[in-house]
C-alpha positions in Angstrom: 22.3 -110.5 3.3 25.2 -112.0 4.5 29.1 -110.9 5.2 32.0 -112.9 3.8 35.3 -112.7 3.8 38.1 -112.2 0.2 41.5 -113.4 0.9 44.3 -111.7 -0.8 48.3 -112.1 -1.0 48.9 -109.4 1.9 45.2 -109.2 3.3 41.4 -109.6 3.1 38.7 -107.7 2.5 34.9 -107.9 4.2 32.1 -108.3 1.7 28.9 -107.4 2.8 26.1 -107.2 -0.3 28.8 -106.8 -2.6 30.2 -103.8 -1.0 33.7 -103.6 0.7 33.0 -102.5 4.0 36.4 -103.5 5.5 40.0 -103.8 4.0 43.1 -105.2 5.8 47.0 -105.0 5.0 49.7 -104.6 7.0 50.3 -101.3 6.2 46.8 -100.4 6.4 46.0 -102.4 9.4 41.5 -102.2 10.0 42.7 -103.1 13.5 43.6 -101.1 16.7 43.9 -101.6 20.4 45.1 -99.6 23.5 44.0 -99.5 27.4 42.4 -96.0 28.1 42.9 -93.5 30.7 40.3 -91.0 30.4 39.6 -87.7 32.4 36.0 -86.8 32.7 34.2 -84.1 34.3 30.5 -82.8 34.5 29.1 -79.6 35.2 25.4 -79.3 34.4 25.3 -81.5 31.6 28.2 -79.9 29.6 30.9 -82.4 30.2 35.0 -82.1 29.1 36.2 -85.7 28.0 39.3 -86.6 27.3 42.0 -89.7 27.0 45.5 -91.1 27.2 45.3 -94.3 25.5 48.4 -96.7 26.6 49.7 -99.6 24.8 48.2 -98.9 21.4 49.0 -101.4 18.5 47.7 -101.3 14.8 47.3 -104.6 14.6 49.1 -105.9 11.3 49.5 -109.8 11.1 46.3 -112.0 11.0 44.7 -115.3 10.1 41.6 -117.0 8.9 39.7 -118.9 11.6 36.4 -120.8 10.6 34.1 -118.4 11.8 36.0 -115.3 11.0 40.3 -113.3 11.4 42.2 -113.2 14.5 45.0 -111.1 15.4 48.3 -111.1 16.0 50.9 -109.6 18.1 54.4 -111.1 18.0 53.0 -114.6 17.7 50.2 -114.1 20.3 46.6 -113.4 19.0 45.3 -110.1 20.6 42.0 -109.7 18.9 39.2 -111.5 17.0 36.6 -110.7 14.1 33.9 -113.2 14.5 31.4 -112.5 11.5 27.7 -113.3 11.7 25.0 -112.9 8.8 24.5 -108.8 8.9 27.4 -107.9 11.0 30.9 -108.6 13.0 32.1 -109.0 16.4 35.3 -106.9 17.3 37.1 -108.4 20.5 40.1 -108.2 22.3 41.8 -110.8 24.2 42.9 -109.4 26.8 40.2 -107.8 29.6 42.7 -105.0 30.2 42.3 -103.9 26.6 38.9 -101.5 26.9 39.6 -99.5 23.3 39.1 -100.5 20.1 38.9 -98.7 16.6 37.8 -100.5 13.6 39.0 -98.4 10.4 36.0 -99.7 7.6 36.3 -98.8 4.1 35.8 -95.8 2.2 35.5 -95.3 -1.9 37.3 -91.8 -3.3 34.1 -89.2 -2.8 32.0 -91.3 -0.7 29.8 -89.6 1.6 28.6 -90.0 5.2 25.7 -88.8 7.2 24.1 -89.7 10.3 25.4 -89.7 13.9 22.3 -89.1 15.7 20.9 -85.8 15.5 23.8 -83.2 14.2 23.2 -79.8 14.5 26.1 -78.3 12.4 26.9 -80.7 9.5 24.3 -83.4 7.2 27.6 -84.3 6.0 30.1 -85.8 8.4 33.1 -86.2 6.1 36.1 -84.4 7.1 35.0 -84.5 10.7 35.1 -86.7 14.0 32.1 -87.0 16.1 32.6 -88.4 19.5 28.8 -90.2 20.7 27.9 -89.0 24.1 24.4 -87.7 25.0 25.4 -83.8 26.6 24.3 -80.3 26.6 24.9 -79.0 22.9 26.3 -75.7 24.5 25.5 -72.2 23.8 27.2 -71.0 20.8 28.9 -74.0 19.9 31.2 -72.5 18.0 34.6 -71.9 19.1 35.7 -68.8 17.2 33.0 -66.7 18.8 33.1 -64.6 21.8 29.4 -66.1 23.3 31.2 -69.6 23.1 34.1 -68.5 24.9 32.6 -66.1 27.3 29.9 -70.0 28.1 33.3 -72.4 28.0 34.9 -69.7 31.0 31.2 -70.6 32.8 30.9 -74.1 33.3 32.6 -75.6 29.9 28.8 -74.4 28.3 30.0 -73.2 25.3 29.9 -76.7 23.3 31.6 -77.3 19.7 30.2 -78.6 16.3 29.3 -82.6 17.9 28.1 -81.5 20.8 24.2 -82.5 21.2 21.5 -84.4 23.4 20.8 -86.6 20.3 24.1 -88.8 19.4 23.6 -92.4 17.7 26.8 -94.4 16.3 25.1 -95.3 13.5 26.1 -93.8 9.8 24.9 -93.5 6.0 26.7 -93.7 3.2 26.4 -92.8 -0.4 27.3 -96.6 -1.5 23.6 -96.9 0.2 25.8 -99.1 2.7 25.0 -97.9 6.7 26.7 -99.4 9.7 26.0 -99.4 13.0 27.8 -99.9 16.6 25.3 -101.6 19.1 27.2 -100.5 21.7 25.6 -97.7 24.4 29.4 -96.6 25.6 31.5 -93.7 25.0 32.3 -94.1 21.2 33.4 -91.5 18.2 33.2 -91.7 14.1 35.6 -90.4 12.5 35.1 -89.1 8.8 38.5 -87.1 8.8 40.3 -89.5 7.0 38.6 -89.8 3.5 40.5 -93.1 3.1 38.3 -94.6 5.7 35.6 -94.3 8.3 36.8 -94.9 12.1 34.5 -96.0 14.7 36.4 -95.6 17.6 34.5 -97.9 21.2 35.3 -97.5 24.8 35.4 -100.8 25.5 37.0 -104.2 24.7 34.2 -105.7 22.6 31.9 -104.3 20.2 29.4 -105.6 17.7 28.6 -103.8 14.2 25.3 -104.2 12.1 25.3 -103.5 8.6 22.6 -102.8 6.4 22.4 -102.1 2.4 20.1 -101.3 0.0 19.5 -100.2 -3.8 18.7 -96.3 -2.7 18.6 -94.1 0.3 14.8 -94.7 0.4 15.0 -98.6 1.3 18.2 -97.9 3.6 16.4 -95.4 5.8 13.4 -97.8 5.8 15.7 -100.9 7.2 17.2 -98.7 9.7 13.5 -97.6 10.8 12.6 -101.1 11.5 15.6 -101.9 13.1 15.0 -99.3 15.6 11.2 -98.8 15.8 8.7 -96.8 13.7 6.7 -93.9 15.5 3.0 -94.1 16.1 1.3 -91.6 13.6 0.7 -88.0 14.9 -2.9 -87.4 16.3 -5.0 -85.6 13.7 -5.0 -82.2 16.7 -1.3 -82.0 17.0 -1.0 -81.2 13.1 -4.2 -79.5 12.6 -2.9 -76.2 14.4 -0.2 -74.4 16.1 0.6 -75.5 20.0 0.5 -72.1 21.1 3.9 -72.1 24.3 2.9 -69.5 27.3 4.5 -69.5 30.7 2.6 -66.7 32.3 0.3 -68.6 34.9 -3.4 -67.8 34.5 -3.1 -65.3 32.3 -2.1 -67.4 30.3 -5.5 -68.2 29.5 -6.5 -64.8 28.3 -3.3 -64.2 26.2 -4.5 -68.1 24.3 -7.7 -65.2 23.7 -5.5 -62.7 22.0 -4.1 -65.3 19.6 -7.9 -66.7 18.8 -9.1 -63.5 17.9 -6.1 -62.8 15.7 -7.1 -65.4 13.6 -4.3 -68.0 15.4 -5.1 -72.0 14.0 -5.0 -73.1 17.7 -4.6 -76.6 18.5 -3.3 -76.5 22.3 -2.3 -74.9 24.9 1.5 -75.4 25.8 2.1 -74.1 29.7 5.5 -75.5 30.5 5.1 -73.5 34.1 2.1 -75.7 35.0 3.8 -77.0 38.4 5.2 -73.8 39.4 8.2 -71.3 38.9 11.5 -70.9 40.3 13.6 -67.7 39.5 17.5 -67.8 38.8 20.4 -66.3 37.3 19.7 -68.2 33.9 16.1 -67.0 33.9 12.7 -68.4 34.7 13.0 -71.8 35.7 10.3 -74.5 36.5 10.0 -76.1 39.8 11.1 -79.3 39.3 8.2 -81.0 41.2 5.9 -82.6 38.4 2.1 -82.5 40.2 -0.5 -80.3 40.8 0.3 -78.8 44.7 0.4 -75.7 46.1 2.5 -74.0 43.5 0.3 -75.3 40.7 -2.6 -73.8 42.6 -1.3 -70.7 43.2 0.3 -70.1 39.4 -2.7 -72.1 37.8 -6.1 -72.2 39.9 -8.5 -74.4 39.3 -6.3 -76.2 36.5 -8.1 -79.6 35.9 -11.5 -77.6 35.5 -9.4 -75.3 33.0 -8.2 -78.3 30.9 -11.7 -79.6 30.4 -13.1 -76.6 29.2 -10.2 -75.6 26.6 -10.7 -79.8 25.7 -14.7 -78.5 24.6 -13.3 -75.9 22.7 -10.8 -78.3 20.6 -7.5 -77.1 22.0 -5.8 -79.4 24.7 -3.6 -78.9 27.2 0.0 -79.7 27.2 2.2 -79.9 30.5 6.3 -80.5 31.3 7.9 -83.1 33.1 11.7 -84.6 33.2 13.0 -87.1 35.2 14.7 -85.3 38.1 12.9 -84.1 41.0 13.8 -81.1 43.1 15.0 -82.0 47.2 13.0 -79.1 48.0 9.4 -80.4 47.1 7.1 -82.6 47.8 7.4 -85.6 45.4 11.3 -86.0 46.8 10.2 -87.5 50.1 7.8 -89.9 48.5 10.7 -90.9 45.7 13.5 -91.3 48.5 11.1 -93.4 50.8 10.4 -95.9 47.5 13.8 -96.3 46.7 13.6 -94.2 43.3 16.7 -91.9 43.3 20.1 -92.9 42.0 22.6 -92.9 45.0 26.1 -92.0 46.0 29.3 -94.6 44.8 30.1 -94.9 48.3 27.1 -94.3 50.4 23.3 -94.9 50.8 23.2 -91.1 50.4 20.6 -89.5 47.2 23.4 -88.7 44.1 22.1 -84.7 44.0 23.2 -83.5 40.5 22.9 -79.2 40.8 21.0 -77.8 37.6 21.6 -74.4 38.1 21.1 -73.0 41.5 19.2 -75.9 42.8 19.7 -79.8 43.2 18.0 -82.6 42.1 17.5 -86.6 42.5 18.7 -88.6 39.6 14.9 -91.0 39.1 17.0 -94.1 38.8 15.4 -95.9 35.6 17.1 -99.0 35.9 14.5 -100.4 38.5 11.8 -101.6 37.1 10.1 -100.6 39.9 10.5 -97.2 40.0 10.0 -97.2 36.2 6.3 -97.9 37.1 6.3 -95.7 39.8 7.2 -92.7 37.4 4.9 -93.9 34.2 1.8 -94.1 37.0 2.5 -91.9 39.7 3.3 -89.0 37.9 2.9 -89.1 34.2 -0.5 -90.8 34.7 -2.1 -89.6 37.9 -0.9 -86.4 38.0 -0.6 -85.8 34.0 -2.7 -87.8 31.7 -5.5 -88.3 34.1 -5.9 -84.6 34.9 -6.7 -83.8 30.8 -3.0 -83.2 30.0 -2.9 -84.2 26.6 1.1 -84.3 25.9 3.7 -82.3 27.3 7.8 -81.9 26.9 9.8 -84.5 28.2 12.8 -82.8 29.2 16.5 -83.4 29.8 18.0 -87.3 29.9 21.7 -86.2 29.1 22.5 -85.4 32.9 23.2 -89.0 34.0 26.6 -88.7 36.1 29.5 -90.8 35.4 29.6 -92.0 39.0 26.3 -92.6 40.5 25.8 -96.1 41.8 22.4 -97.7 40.0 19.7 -99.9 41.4 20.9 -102.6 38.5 24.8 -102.4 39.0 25.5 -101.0 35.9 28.6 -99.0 34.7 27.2 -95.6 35.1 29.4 -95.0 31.8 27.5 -98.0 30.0 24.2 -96.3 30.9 24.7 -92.7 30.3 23.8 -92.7 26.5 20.8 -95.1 27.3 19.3 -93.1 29.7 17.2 -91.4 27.1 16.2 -94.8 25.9 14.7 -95.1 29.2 13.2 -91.8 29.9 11.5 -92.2 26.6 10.3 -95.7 27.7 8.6 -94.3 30.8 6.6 -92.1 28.8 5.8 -94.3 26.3 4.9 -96.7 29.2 2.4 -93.9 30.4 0.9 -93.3 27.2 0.0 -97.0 27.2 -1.4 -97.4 30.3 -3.8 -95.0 29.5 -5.0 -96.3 25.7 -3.2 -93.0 24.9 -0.7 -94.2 22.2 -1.5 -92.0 19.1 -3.6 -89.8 20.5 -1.6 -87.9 23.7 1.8 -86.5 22.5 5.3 -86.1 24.4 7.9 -85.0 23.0 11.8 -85.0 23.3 15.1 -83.8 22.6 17.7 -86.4 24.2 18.4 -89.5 22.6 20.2 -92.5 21.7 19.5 -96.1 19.8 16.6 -97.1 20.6 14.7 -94.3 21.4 12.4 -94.2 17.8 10.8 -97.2 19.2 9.2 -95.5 22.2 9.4 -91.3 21.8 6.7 -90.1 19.3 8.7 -86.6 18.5 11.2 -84.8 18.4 12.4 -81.2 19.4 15.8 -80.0 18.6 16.5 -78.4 21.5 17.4 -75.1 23.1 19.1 -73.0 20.0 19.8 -69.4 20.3 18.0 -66.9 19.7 19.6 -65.4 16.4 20.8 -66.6 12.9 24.0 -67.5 14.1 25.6 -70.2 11.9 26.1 -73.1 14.8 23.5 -72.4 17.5 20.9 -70.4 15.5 17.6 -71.4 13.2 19.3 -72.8 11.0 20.7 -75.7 13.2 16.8 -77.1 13.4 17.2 -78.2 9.7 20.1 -80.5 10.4 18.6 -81.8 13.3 15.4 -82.5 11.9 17.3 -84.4 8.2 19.8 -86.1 10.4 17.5 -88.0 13.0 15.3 -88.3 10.2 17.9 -90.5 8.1 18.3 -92.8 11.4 14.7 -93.8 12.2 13.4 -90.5 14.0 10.1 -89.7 11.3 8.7 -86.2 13.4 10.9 -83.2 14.6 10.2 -79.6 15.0 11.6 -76.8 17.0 11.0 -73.8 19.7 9.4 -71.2 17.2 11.2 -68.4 18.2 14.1 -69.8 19.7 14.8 -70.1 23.3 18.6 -69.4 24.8 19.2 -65.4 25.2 22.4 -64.8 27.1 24.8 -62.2 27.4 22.6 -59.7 26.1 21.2 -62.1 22.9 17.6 -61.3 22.8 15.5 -62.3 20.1 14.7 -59.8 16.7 11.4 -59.8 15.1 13.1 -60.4 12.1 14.4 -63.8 13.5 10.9 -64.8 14.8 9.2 -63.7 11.6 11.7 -66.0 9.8 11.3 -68.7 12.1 7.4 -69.3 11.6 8.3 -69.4 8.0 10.0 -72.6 8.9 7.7 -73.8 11.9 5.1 -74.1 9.3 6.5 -76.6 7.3 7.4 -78.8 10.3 5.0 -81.8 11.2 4.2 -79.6 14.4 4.2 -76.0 14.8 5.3 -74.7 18.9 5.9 -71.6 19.8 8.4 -70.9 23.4 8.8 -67.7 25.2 12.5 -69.1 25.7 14.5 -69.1 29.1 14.0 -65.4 29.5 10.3 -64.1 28.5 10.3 -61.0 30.0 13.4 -59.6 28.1 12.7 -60.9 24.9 9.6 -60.5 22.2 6.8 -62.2 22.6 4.1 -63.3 19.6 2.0 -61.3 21.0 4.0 -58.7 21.8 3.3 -56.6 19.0 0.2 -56.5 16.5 2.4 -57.2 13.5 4.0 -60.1 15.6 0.5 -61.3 16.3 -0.5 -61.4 13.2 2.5 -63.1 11.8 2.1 -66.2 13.9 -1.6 -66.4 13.2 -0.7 -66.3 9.5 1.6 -69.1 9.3 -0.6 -70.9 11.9 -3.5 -71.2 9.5 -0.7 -72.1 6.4 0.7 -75.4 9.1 -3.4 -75.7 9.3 -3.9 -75.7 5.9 -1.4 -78.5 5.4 -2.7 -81.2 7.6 -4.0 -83.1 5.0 -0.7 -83.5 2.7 0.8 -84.3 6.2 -1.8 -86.6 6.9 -0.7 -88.6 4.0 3.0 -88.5 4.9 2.2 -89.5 8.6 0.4 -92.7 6.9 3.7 -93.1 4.7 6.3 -92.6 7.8 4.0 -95.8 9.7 4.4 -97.7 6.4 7.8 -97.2 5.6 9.8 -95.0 7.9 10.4 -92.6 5.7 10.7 -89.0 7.4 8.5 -86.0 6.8 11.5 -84.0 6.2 13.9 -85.5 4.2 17.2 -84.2 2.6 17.0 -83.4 -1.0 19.3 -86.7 -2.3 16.7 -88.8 -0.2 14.9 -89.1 -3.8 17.6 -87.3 -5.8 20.2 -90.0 -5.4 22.1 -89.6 -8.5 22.9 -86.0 -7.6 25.9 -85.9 -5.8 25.5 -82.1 -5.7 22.8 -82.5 -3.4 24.8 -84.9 -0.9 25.6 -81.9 1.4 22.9 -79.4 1.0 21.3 -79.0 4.6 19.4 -75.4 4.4 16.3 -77.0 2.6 14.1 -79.9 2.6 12.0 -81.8 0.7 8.5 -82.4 3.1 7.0 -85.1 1.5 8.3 -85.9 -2.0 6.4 -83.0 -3.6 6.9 -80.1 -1.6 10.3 -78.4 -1.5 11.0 -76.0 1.2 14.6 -73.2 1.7 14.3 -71.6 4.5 15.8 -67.8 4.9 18.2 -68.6 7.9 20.3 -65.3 7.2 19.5 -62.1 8.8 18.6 -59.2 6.8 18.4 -61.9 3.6 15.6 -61.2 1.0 16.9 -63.8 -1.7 18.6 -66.9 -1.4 20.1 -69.8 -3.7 18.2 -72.6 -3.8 19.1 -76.0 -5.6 15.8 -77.5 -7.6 16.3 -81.4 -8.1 15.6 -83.7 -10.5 14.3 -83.6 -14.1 10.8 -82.1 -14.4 10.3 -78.2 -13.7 8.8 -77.2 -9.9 6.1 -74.2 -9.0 7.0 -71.2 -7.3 4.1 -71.6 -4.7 3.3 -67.9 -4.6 3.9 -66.9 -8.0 2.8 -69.9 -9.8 6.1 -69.1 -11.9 7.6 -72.6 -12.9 11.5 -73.1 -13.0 13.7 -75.9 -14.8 15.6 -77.7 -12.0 18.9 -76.3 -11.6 20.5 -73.4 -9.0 18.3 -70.5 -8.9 18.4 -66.9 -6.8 15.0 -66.8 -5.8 13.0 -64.1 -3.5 12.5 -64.2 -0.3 11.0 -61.5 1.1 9.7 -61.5 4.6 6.5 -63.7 4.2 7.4 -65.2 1.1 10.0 -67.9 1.8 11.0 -69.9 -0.9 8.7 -73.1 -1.2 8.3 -75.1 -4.5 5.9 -78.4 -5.1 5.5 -80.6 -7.9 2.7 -79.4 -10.7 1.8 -83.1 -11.1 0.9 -84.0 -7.1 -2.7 -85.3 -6.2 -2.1 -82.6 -3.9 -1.3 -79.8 -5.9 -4.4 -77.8 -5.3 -3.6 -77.7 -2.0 -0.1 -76.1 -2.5 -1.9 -74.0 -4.2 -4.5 -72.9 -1.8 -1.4 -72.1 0.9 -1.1 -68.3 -0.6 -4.8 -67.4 0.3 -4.5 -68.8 4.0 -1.1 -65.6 3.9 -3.7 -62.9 2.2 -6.5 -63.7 5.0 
């Protein structure tokens, strides 16, 4: 694969694979510079960025050199393209210049996806999408009162772009993806549907592309440009990781949930280091060992772990990589040299989280790297029984710490995931634990497929609401997916209640429906447990969960299969519906159902008080109702959906069809 470049009377074009992926004319210049002046401000990991670019010039006259264009302004070249094999070099001149946008080429109707993990939009056209790993916000929608009433309290309310997952990488229906290696500040821009923008924060840039005959191949090249996931351990999809934050009693609620009939697989106790109490809700203590407020919430812990282990279920713990300045670990870190520190002293950087402060763990040591992966994720984690546990935050990195390395705090932010995910990864291996122990995340950036083995899409609402609510798990999970990322799921159930939003039964009856069909199945009491339901907090609740349990159970097998086929070939578990219907452009933006696999077909209720919804059946050959039987003609259908009976089809002719079929008897049980 190679670029080259057309020459025409009033410009050129770029060629890569055939495809026109960059056009220039004078009056369509693919060129733009300016110097920034950008404002930015943090307030627990919600941050307001904004600019006031000087000097900006569309850069119109240009020339051939041997190895690529150069740019003029009044006689003086400004900028450079240098090509390479798969990709181009943008570069300005002069070092003042720290902005550059490259306008690449779009057909009439072409679509885009991508971007990282999106929770609002599969399709990005019509949209920009600035790349900056941050709080998604609460509500994230700016015509609602929540949103406003969370923007008035610490700019929390977030918009459409907002999440902890961004990538500057993009998909588009010419099977054509492109991709800025670049970890700074960045945007794409998909508003004008004459072209797609990438917009850098610095003065030089580099851009992959990649092409293929079909979405399939495409996805695969991107996966193995930025790493393939081990395969899930066989426990982690045999059963449902049952979430509790109660202490010891813990224990005996896991009973409850066993004798309901529950497919357990672990133990999830997030609260395993202790509690702290604030404004927001129950909070951990953000000291990641077992001490004195371990003991006291969780006596006798390691013995605890081992026994649960000779039952089949393991135990799962929390960590991120922040430590509190009131426990113990934050003397040990400070003496070691671990904590990011102040621009303009040898002072600890404390970042407040919400009513209590916390060291930066500065990452780009390689010392203290080791330090984390051993000290605490292996001596106090893995080496204790914990079998996997969330690995929180990543999106906090401040804009003005000083780092061990001498990096550009604002070159480093959107990697800092990268290397939180490394550390655990790191961990994992030092143990023999890759593929077998289980973390999982929510930040990201480039990079991190290589080394985080899951996903979780982070804190949504608790409610249907149409930017922030169950529904946003979908795009997550199909827009990571299209970039590398093979495994997602979600907090069944939910987790943010604010403001008086407390979770409906309705809404966690609806959201097992979907857990189910997720490569892992996790349930989260959320950031306030005592004011909201619980899955055991009534019998029908109870019983719900245990049901659906046993139907994610029931599928290990099928997802078995697909694990083997993500190691193979990158291809997600959850896949949008053009993925293997490319010929459909109806499908193109359809993001409230999946295909899981290539035979199973899965739409989600994600409206409240819904008991049928449309549901778009791709391809040629008919699809079975899976609990019915009933077989319908591909096309738009109003299906069904009672509570219970979501709307799931598969493929008569699958070697696992009688499995599909099976599913219904693990509901009647």
């Amino acid at each position: 694969m190679e670029l080259r470049i057309l020459e025409g009377n009033d410009g050129f074009e770029l060629l890569f694979e055939g495809r026109t992926v960059l056009r220039h004319t004078p009056l369509c210049p693919a060129v733009a510079i300016a110097r920034g002046a950008a404002h930015i401000e943090m307030y627990r990991g919600n941050f307001r960025i904004d600019d006031s670019p000087r000097d900006h010039l569309e850069l119109r006259d240009w020339r051939t050199r041997e190895s690529g264009v150069e740019f003029l302004h009044e006689g003086r070249p400004v900028a450079r393209i240098e090509i390479s094999e798969s990709g181009l070099t943008l570069a300005a001149s002069d070092p003042a210049i720290d902005r550059l946008w490259l306008h690449l080429h779009a057909e009439p109707g072409e679509t885009a996806w991508g971007g990282g993990e999106q929770m609002s939009y599969l399709a990005l056209n019509g949209r920009r999408f600035p790349i900056w790993t941050s709080e998604p916000g609460v509500g994230r929608d700016k015509s609602t009162e929540l949103t406003r009433q969370m923007d008035e309290s610490g700019m929390a309310g977030g918009d459409y772009w907002n999440t902890n997952y961004p990538q500057p990488t993009f998909l588009t229906s010419r099977w054509l993806a492109v991709h800025l290696d670049a970890s700074c500040y960045s945007a794409l821009d998909f508003s004008d549907p004459s072209r797609h923008t990438v917009e850098v924060w610095s003065g030089k840039a580099r851009f992959e592309f990649f092409a293929d005959a079909d979405p399939t191949g495409l996805v695969s090249q991107l996966s193995e440009r930025f790493g393939r996931q081990p395969q899930l351990p066989d426990w982690a999809i045999g059963g449902a990781i049952l979430g509790l934050k109660s202490g010891a009693n813990s224990f005996d609620r896991l009973e409850s949930f066993l004798d309901a009939g529950t497919a357990v697989s672990g133990l999830w106790c997030e609260d395993w280091a202790g509690i702290r109490e604030t404004s927001f809700g129950r909070r951990l203590f953000w000291d990641w060992h077992l001490g004195e407020r371990s003991a006291a919430r969780y006596p006798d812990l390691k013995q605890r772990i081992a026994e649960l282990a000779d039952r089949g279920i393991r135990f799962l713990a929390y960590a991120n990589p922040y430590l509190c300045n009131d426990g113990e670990l934050f003397e040990e870190a400070l003496a070691g040299g671990h904590f990011c520190l102040r621009p303009d002293s040898d002072e600890v950087y404390l970042v407040d989280f919400g009513e209590f402060d916390c060291g930066v763990v500065d990452f780009t040591r390689a010392e203290t790297r080791d330090w984390f992966a051993e000290r605490i994720l292996g001596r106090e984690m893995l080496d204790n029984g914990i079998a996997g546990w969330m690995a929180d935050f990543g999106e906090y990195l401040p804009i003005d710490v000083r780092l061990a390395d001498g990096s550009d705090p604002m070159e480093a932010h959107n990697r800092w995931p990268v290397l939180w995910a490394e550390v655990n990864a790191r961990a994992l291996a030092s143990r023999n634990k890759t593929g077998d122990a289980l973390f999982f995340m929510r930040a990201g950036f480039s990079g991190v497929q290589a080394h985080c083995p899951l996903l979780w899409a982070g804190d949504q609402s608790v409610d249907f609401s149409r930017h922030d609510g169950i529904g946003t798990v979908i795009t997550a999970a199909l827009s990571a997916g299209l970039i590398g990322n093979a495994y997602s799921h979600s907090d069944c159930g939910g987790y943010t209640s604010l403001l008086g939003n407390i979770r409906r039964e309705e809404l966690m009856q609806r959201w097992c429906e979907l857990a189910a069909f997720a490569p892992v199945m996790r349930s989260h009491e959320g950031n306030r447990p005592d004011d909201n339901l619980q899955y055991d907090s009534t019998p029908d609740l109870l019983a719900c969960f245990a049901r659906w349990s046993r139907v994610h159970a029931a599928l290990a097998p099928y997802v078995r299969s697909l694990c083997a086929e993500a190691s193979a070939t990158g291809l997600p578990l959850q896949r949008p519906l053009f993925l293997h219907y490319p010929d459909e452009p109806a499908l193109f933006a359809i993001q409230d159902q999946f295909l899981y696999g290539a035979d199973l077909l899965v739409a989600p209720v994600i409206e409240e008080r819904a008991t049928s919804r449309r549901v778009q059946l791709p391809g040629d050959a008919d699809w079975r109702h899976l609990w019915t039987g009933e077989d319908f003609a591909p096309g738009a259908h109003d299906i069904a959906a009672p509570l219970g009976k979501p709307p799931v089809f598969y493929r008569p002719g699958s070697a696992h069809a009688a499995l599909f079929a099976s599913l219904k008897e693990e509901l009647a049980r």
